[in-house]
FINUKOL-7439 format. One line per field, with one value per residue (C-alpha): residue in one letter; x, z, y; residue number from 0; chain. Coordinates in steps of 0.1 Angstrom, whole numbers, plus 5000, padded with zeros to 4 digits. Layout:
residues N
type = (a  ...)
x = (X  ...)
z = (Z  ...)
y = (Y  ...)
seq = (NUM  ...)
mol = (A  ...)
***
This chain:
residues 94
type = (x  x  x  x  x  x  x  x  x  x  x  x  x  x  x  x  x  x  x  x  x  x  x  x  x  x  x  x  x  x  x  x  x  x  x  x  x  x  x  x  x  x  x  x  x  x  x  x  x  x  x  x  x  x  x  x  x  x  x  x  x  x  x  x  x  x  x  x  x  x  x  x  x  x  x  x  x  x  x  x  x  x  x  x  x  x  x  x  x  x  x  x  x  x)
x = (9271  9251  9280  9308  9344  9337  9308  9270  9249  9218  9234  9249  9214  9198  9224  9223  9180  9185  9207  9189  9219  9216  9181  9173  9199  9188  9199  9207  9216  9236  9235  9239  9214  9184  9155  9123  9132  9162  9150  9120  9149  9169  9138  9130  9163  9154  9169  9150  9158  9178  9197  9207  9247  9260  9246  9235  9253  9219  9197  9221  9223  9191  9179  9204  9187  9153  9161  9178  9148  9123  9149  9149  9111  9103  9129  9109  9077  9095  9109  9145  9169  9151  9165  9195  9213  9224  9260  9250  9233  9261  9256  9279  9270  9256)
z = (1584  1615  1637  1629  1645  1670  1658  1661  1625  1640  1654  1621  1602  1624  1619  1579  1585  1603  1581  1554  1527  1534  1546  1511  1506  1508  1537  1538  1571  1571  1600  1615  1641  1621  1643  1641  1670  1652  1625  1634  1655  1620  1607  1634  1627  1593  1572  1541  1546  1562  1547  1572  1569  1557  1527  1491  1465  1440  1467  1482  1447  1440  1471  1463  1428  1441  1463  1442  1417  1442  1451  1416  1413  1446  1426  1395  1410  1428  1403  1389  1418  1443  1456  1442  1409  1381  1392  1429  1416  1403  1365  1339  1342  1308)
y = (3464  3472  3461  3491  3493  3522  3534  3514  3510  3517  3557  3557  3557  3577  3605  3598  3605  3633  3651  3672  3661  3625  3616  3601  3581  3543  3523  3486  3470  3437  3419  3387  3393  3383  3377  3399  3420  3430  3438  3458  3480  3484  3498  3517  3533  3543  3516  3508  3473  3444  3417  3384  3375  3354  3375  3353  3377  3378  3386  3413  3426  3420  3442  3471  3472  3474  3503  3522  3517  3528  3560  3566  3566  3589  3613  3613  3620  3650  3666  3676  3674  3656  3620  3604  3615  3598  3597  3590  3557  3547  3555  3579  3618  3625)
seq = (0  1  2  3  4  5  6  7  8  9  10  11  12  13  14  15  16  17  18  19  20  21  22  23  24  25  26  27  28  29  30  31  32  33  34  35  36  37  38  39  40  41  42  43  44  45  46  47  48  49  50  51  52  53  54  55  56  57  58  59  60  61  62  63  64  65  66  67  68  69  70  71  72  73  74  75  76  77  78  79  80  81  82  83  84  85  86  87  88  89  90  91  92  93)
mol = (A  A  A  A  A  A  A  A  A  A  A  A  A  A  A  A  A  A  A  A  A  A  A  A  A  A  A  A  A  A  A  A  A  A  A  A  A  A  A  A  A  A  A  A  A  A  A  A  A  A  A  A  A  A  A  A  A  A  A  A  A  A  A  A  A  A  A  A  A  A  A  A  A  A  A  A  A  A  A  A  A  A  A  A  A  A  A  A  A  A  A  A  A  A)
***
């Protein structure tokens, strides 16, 4: 959610970028502030993406798929260790 207690979405990503052990992690901002402005600041933030509130379960699920699918891809291609693990996606260590 871009709008935090104390602390601002947009500062939050940009931190979460500009850490070397978080920069890959995918980003989703939900916001209600949904006009192109908006979003093109929560992109310019480095979020992978922006969903409008009030937030249509199937298409927030369906966006959190998608980006960890494309995470998972950029990690293949990168080799072992690169991107998000197994467990950080969600699934079983094997």
């Amino acid at each position: 959610d871009m709008r935090l207690g104390a602390e601002d979405g947009l500062d939050l990503a940009r931190r979460l970028r500009a850490d070397p052990a978080t920069h890959a992690i995918p980003i989703l901002a939900l916001s209600a502030d949904a006009m192109q402005h908006d979003v093109e600041r929560v992109m310019a933030a480095g979020c992978n993406g922006h969903v409008a509130k009030p937030v249509v379960a199937r298409e927030l699920l369906g966006r959190i798929q998608a980006l960890l699918d494309e995470a998972r891809t950029v990690a293949d291609a990168d080799g072992p260790g690169a991107g998000l693990s197994a467990t950080s996606a969600g699934e079983p260590a094997a």
